[in-house]
C-alpha positions in Angstrom: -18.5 -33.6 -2.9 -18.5 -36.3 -5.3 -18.2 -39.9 -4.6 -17.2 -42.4 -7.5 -17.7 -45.8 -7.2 -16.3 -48.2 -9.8 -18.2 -51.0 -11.1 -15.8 -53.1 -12.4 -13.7 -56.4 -12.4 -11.2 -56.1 -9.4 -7.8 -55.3 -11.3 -9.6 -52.7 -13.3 -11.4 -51.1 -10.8 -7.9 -51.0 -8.9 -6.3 -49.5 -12.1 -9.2 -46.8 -12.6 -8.5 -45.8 -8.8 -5.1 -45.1 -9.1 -5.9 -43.1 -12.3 -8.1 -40.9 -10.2 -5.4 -40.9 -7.3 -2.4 -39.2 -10.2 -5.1 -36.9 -11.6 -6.2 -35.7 -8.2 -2.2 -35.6 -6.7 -1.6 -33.8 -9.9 -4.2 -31.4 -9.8 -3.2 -30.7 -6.2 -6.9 -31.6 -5.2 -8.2 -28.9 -6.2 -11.0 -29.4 -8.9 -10.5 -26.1 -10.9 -7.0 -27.7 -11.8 -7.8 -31.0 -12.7 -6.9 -32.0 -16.0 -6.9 -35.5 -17.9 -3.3 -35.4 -19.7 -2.9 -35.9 -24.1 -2.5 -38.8 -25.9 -4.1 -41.7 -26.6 -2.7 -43.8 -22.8 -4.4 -41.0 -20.9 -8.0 -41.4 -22.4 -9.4 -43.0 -18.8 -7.8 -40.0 -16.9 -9.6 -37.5 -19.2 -13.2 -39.3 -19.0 -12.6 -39.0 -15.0 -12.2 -35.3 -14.9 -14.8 -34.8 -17.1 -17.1 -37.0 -14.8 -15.8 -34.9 -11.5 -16.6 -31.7 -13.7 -19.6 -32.8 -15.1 -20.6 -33.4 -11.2 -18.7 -30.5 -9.4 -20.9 -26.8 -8.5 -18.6 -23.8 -9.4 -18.3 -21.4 -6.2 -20.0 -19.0 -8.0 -23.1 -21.3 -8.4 -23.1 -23.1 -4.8 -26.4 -21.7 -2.9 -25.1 -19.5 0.6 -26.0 -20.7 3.8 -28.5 -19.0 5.7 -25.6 -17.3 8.5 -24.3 -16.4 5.0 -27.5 -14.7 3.6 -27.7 -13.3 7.4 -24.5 -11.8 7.5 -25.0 -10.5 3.3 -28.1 -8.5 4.7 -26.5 -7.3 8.3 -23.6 -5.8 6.0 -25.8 -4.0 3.5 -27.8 -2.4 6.5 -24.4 -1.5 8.0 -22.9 0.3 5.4 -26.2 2.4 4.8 -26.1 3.7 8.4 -22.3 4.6 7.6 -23.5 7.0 4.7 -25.7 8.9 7.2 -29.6 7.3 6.8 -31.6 8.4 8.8 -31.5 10.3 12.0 -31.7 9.1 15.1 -34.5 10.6 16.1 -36.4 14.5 15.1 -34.9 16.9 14.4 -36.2 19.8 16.1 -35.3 23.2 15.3 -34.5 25.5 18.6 -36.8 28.3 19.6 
C-alpha cells in the first residue's frame, strides 16, 4: 500500500488529487499499468507514478506469508511421496 499525502496550498493539493484520481481510473488501479501521459501538461501525472513506483514491491519481490511458506514446504514433501520415496515400512523378503 502506499499512502500520499499532499502538502500543499488547498487548490493545489485538490488539483494534484484529482491528477492521481485520472492516473489511477486510467490505469484501472492496477500499479503495473500506471502510466504518467506525454507532453509538457502531464508533467505532475508522470512525477506521481514515478512516486507510486518508486514506493510499490513487485509480486515477485513481496516476502510470503508464513501459511504461504507452510503450504510451499507441505507441496514439495507431497510430490516426493508421489514419485515413490520411501517405503512404508521394510521390506522383507519371504522365506
Amino acid at each position: 500500500m502506499v499512502i500520499l499525502t499532499f502538502r500543499a496550498p488547498r487548490p493545489k493539493a485538490k488539483a494534484k488529487r484529482s491528477v492521481l484520481r485520472q492516473v489511477l481510473s486510467d490505469a484501472n488501479y492496477e500499479t503495473e499499468k500506471l502510466i504518467g501521459g506525454n507532453g509538457p501538461e502531464n508533467e505532475e501525472a508522470r512525477k506521481i507514478v514515478r512516486l507510486i513506483k518508486g514506493a510499490t514491491i513487485g509480486a515477485e519481490k513481496y516476502p510470503l506469508s508464513k501459511t504461504s511458506l507452510h503450504r510451499d514446504r507441505d507441496a514439495g514433501i507431497d510430490r516426493w511421496d508421489d514419485e515413490g520415496g520411501a517405503p512404508k515400512g521394510p521390506i522383507r523378503p519371504d522365506r
